[in-house]
TORDREN-525608 format. One line per field, with one value per residue (C-alpha): residue number from 1; residue in three letters; z, x, y. Coordinates in pm, whole numbers, plus 50000, padded with zeros to 5 digits. Each point is the difference from the previous one (the first is absolute). Layout:
<recs>
num <- [NUM_...];
residuo <- [Ala_...];
zz <- [Z_...];
xx <- [X_...];
yy <- [Y_...];
</recs>
This chain:
<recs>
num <- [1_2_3_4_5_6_7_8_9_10_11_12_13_14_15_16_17_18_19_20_21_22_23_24_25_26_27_28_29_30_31_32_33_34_35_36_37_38_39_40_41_42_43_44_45_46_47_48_49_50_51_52_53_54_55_56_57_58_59_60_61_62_63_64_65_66_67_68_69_70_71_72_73_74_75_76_77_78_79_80_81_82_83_84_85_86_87_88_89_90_91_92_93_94_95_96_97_98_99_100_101_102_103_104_105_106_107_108_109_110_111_112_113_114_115_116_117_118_119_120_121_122_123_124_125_126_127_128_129_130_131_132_133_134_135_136_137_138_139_140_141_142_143_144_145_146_147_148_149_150_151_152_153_154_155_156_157_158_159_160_161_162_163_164_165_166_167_168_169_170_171_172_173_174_175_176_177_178_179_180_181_182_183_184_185_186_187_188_189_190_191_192_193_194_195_196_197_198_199_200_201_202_203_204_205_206_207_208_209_210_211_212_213_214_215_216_217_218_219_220_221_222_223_224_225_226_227_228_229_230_231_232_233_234_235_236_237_238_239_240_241_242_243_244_245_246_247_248_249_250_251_252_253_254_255_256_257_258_259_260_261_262_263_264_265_266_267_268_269_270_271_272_273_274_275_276_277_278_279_280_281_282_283_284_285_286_287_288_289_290_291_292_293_294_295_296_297_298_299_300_301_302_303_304_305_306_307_308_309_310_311_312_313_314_315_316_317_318_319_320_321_322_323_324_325_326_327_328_329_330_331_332_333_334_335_336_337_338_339_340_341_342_343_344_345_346_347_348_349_350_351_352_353_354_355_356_357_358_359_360_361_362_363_364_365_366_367_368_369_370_371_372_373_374_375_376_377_378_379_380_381_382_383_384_385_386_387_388_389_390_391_392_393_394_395_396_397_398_399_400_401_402_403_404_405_406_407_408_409_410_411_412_413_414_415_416_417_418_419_420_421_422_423_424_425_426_427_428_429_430_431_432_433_434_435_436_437_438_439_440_441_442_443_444_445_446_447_448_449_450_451_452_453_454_455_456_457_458_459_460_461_462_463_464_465];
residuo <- [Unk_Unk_Unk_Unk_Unk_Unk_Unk_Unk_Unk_Unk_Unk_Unk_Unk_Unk_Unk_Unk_Unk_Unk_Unk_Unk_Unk_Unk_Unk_Unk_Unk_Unk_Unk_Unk_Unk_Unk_Unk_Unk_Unk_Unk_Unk_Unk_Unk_Unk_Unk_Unk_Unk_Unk_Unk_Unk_Unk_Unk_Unk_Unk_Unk_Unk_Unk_Unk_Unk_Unk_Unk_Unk_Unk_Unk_Unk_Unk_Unk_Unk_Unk_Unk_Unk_Unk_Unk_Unk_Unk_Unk_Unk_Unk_Unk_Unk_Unk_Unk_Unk_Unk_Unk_Unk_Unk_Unk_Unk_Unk_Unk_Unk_Unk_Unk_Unk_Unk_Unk_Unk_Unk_Unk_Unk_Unk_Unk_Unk_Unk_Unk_Unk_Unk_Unk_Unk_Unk_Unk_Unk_Unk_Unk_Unk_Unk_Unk_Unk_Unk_Unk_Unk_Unk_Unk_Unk_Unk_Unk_Unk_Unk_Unk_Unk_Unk_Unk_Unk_Unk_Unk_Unk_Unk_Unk_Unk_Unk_Unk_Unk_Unk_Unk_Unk_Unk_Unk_Unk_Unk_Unk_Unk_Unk_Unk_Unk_Unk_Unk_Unk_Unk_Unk_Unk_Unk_Unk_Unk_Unk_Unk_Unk_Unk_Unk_Unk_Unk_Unk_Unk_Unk_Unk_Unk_Unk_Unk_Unk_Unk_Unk_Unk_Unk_Unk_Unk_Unk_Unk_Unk_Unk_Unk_Unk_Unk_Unk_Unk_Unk_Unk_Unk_Unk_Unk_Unk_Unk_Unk_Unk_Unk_Unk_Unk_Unk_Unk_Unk_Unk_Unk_Unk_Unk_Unk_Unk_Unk_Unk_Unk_Unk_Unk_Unk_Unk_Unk_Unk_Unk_Unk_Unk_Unk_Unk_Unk_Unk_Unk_Unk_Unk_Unk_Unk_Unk_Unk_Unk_Unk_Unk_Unk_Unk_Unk_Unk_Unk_Unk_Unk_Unk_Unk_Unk_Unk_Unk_Unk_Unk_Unk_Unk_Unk_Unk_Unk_Unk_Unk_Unk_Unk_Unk_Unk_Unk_Unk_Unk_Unk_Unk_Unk_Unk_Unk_Unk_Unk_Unk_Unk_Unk_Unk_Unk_Unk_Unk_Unk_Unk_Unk_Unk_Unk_Unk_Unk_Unk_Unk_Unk_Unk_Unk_Unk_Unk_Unk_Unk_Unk_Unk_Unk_Unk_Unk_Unk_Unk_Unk_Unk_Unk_Unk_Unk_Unk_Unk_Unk_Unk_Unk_Unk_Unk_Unk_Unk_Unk_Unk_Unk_Unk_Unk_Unk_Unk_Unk_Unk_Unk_Unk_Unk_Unk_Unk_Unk_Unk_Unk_Unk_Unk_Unk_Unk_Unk_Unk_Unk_Unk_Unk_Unk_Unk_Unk_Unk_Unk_Unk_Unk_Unk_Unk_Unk_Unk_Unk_Unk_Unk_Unk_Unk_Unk_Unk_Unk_Unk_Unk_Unk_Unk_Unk_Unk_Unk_Unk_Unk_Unk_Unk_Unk_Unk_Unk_Unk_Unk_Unk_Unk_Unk_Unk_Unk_Unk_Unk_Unk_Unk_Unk_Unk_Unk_Unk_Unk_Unk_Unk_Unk_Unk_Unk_Unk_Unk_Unk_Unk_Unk_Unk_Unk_Unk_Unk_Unk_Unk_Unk_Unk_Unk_Unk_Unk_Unk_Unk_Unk_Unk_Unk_Unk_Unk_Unk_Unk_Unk_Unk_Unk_Unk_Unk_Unk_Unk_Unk_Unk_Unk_Unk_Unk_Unk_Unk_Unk_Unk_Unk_Unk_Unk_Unk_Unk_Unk_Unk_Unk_Unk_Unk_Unk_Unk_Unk_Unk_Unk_Unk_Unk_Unk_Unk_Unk_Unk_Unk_Unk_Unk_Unk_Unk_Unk_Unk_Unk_Unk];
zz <- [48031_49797_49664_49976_50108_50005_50247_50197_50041_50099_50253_50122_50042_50215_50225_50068_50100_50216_50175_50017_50209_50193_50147_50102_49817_50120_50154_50243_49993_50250_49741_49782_49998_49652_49854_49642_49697_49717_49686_49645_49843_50372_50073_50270_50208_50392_50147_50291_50322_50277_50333_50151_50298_49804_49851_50125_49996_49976_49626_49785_49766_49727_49728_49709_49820_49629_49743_49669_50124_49682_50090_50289_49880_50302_50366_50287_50386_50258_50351_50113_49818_49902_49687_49818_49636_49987_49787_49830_50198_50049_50251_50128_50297_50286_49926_49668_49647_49857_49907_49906_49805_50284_50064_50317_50258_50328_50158_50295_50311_50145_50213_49902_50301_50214_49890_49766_49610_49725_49737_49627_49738_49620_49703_49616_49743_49626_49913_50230_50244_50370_50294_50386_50337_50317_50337_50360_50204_50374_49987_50327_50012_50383_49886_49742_49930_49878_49656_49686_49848_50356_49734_49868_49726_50144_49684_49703_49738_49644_49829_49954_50344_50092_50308_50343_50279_50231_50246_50237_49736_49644_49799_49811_49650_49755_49683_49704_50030_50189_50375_50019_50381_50146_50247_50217_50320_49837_49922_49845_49705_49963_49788_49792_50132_49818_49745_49883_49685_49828_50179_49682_50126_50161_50370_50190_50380_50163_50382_50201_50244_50149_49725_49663_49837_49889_49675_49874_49609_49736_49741_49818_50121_49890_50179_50348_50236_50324_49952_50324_49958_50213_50137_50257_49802_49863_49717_49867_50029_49886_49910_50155_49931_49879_50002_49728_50114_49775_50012_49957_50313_50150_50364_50258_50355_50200_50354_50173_49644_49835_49761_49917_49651_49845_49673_49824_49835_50192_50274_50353_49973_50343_49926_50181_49983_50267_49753_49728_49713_50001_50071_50092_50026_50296_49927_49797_49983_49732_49863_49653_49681_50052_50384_49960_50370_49951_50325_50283_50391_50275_50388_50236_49907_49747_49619_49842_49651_49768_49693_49729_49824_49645_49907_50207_49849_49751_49922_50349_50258_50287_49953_50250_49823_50309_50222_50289_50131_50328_50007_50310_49914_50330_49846_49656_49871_50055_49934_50124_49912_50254_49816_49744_50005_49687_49905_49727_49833_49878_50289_49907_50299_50384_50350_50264_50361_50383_49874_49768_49609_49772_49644_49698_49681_49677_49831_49822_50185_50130_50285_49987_50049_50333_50319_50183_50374_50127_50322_49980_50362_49954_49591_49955_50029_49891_50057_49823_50254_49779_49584_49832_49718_49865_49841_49650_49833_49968_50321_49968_50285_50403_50243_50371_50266_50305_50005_49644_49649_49731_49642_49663_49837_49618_49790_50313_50191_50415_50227_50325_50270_50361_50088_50391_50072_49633_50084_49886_49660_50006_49744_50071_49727_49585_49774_49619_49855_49571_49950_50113_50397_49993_50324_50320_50268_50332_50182_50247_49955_49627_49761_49668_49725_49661_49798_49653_49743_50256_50154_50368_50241_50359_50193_50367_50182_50217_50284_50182_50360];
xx <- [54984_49827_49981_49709_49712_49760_50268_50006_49602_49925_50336_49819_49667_50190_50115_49663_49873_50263_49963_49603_50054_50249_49858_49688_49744_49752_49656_49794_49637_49770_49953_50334_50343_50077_50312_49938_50254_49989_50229_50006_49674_49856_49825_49851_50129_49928_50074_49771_50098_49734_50169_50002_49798_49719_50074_49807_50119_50348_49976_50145_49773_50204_49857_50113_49847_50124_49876_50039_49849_50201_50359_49977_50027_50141_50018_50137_50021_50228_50091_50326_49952_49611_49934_49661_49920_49758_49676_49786_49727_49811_50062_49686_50016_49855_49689_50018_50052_50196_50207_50358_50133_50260_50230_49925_50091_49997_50320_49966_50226_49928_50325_50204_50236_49878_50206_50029_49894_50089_49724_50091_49778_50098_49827_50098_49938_49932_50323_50176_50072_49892_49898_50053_49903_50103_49907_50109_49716_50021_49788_49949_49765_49842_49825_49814_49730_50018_50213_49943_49733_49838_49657_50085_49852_49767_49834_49866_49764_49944_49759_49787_49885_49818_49809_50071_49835_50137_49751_50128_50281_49839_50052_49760_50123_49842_50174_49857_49649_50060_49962_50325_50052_50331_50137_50199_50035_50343_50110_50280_49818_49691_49764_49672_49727_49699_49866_49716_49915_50033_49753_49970_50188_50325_49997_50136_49957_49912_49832_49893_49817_49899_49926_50012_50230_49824_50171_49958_50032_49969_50150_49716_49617_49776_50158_49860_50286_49988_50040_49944_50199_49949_50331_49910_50209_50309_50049_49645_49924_49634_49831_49654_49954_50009_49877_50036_50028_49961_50412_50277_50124_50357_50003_49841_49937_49805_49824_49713_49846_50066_50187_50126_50091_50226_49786_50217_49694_49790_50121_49979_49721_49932_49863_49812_50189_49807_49889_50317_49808_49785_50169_49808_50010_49938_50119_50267_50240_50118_50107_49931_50217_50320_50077_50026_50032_50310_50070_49800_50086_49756_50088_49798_49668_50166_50128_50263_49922_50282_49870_50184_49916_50087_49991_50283_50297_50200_49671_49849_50323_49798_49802_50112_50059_49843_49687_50009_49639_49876_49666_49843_49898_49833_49691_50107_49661_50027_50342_50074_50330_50167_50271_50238_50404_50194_50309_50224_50099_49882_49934_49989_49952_49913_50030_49839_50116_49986_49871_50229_49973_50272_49963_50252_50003_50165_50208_49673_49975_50201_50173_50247_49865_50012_49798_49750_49948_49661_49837_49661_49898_49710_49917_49824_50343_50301_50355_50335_50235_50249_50139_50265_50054_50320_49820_50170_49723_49685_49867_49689_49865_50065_49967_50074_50068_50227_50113_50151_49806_50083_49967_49964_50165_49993_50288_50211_49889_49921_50078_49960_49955_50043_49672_49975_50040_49769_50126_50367_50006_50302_50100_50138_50047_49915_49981_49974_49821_50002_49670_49729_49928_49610_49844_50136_49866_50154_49980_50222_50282_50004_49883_49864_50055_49786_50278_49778_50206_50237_49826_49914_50299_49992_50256_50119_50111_50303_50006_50344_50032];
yy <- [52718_49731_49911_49836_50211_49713_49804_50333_50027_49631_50057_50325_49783_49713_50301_50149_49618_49935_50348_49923_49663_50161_50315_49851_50137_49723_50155_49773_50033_49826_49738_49938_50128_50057_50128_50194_50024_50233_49837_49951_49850_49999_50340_49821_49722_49901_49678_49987_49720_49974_50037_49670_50113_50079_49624_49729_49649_50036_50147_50316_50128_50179_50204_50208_50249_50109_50257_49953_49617_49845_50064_49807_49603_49823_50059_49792_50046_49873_49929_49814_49663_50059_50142_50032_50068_50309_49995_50249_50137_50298_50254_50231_50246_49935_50193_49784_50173_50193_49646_49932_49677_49838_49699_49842_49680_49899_49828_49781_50058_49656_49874_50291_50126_50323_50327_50229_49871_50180_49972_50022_50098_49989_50172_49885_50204_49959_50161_49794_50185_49954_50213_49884_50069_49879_50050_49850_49942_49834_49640_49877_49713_49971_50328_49819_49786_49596_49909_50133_49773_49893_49753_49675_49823_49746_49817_50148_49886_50081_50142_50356_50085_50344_49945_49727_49945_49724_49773_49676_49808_50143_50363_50087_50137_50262_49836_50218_49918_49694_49887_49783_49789_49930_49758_50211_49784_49944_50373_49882_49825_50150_49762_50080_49754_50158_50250_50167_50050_50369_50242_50195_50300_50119_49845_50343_49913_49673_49931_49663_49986_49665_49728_50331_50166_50380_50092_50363_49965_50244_50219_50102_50050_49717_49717_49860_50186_49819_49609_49771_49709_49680_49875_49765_49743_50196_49726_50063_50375_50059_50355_50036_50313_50360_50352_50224_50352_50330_50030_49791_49783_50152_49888_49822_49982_49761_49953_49863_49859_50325_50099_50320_50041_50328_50002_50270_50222_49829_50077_49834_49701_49837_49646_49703_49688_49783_49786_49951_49917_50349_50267_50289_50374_50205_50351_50229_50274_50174_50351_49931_49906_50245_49873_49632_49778_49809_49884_49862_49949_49932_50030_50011_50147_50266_49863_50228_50034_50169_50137_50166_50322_49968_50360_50075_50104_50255_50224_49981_50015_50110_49640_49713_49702_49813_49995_49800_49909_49899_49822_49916_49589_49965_49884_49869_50096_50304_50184_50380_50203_50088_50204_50019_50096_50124_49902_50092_49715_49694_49712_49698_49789_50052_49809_50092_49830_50150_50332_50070_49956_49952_50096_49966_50193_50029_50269_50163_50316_50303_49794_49647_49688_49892_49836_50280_49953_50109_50063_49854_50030_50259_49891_50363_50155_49786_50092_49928_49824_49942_49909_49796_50176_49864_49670_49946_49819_50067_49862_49812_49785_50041_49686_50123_49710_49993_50401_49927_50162_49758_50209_49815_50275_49953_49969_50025_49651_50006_50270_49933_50285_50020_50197_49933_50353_50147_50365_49829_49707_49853_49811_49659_49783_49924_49739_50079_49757_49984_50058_50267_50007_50106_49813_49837_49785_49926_49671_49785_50230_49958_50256_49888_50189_50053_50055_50065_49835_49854_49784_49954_50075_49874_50216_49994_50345_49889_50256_50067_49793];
</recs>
């Protein structure tokens, strides 16, 4: 019938596509509706769309998945006029590894007209050849939430900022190891009005309180790890004092002239600061060298302590890679554990507000990163309310204020969450910023974001009216 058997097979291959897209072999999951092809050089190809009512913000989240990763080179996705440029990314299960290399993008549906949409996605091989897969889905928008990218870009200043902690018109900036002071009564243009100079280590979490700015510093042990810093006048901060604790300084909390210091190895170090100048310790907590305290939260007359257990991992699965502590502060001099809750992965920051505490961790465990929701009502027995666990970073501080978890969430910028009802996240909004998102701090409306080496963003979540 043909007399070139090469012209036959690819003809015989063009068939078997069409036949796939037409009969439907598209499964829906409770998560994606994918629809798979099996062709030359592609053993294993899915192009994955989220179904818009699992979408939030009026956006299409459209992934595709390709073993052998190298005969994929280019990808695109598109809906009516919109049309987005896929990237290379990573795709894990929900329960995190095992971990495909994928193409993905998100296309924003923004003013488009209610109906049905037909959404086209477009795989390019090295051979030349390309794969498709198209699907009509019905997009109506009074079922969803505000536009697509509901934060705006306030200001922004550059630099290396890790750590923020906002006060009246001024942010106070870990900047490597220094204290940096910004104008912000003009969000707009933030502008540096004082610095101090190098505290000899890595500045990893700033607090003020009245007329000082508490500065946990440290990388290595050896170094004095909580710095008081007088900032009475912003354009000449002053250090005053310091307290060098058996650790290195990672976070720190303060209230009523104490200050509560995460002192990694160290552990938890609760310290006098009446008098600035001498700081003074009044008792400690600690589990020893393999479960450093990381981070530090006080409410009430309980402080949260979240300390890391360093053995956990590959040869000891059964290990969490997280302890959360509860210590009883009601007389600073004299701490008691209350109790401690394990969870899997790695947390890297905590809130606690009304009862309930929220805590954020990284990919380093068995589970996704995401935002944990938990009950804190009766602190000998916490409960899980509720998780985020679709967080595409590796999300690393948590600033709750007004029902709404804002989540510096690493590589991937600001997520912001709608947590008035913490049995159900919802996500409302992001903003990818270029650098590293690794702490947050809410004020006025505005979050401020230590972007590492992207500066300081100032961003504004628009909500829908």
């Amino acid at each position: 019938m043909f007399a070139n058997p090469r012209k036959a097979k690819l003809l015989l291959c063009l068939m078997f596509l069409l036949a796939t897209i037409s009969q439907g072999t598209a499964e829906q999951s409770d998560t994606f509706l994918y629809l798979p092809f099996v062709l030359k050089g592609f053993p294993h190809v899915h192009v994955y769309f989220e179904p818009f009512n699992r979408c939030v913000g009026y956006e299409a989240y459209i992934l595709i998945v390709a073993t052998p990763p190298d005969d994929i080179v280019r990808a695109t996705a598109q809906i009516e006029d919109r049309r987005v440029d896929l990237s290379p990314t990573e795709w894990c299960y929900r329960k995190g590894p095992p971990c495909d290399p994928a193409w993905s993008g998100t296309l924003c549906l923004t003013g488009l007209e209610p109906g049905e949409k037909q959404v086209t996605a477009i795989a390019f091989d090295r051979f030349g050849n390309s794969f498709r897969a198209c699907r009509t889905l019905t997009y109506t928008p009074d079922n969803f939430p505000p536009p697509c990218f509901p934060i705006e870009l306030v200001g922004h200043y550059e630099g290396e900022v890790q750590a923020i902690f906002v006060q009246g018109n001024y942010a106070y900036l870990g900047e490597g190891s220094n204290l940096t002071i910004l104008d912000i009564s003009t969000p707009t243009s933030p502008i540096i009005v004082g610095q101090i100079a190098p505290l000899a280590e890595y500045v990893w979490a700033v607090y003020v309180s009245g007329n000082y700015a508490y500065t946990a510093v440290g990388y290595t042990v050896g170094y004095d790890d909580l710095r008081v810093v007088d900032v009475s006048e912003p354009t000449n901060p002053t250090e005053v004092g310091s307290y060098d604790a058996p650790g290195n300084g990672r976070d720190v909390y303060v209230s009523d002239n104490i200050a509560y210091l995460a002192n990694g190895t160290g552990g938890l170090r609760v310290i006098d600061v009446s008098e600035p100048s001498s700081p003074a310790e009044l008792d400690s907590f600690e589990m020893g060298q393999w479960f450093p305290a990381m981070s530090v939260y006080v409410s009430g007359r309980m402080a949260y302590l979240v300390i890391h257990d360093v053995c956990a991992g590959e040869f000891t699965p059964d290990r969490p890679w997280t302890h959360l502590w509860t210590v009883d502060i009601s007389n600073p001099a004299d701490l008691i554990e209350v109790a401690t809750h394990e969870i899997s992965n790695f947390v890297n920051d905590i809130y606690v507000t009304n009862n309930t505490g929220y805590l954020v961790h990284s990919t380093v465990g068995p589970d996704p990163a995401g935002l944990l929701i938990l009950d804190m009502t009766n602190p000998p027995s916490l409960t899980e309310l509720g998780f985020y666990d679709v967080m595409r970073g590796d999300a690393e501080a948590v600033y709750v204020s007004g029902g709404l978890a804002y989540v510096a969430d690493g590589s991937e910028g600001l997520r912001v969450l709608n947590v008035s009802d913490p049995t159900n996240p919802i996500k409302l909004g992001f903003y990818d910023t270029p650098g590293y998102a690794q702490d947050v701090y809410v004020s006025n409306g505005l979050a401020y974001v230590a972007d590492g080496p992207g500066g300081l963003f100032i961003l504004r979540y628009k909500p829908a009216h």
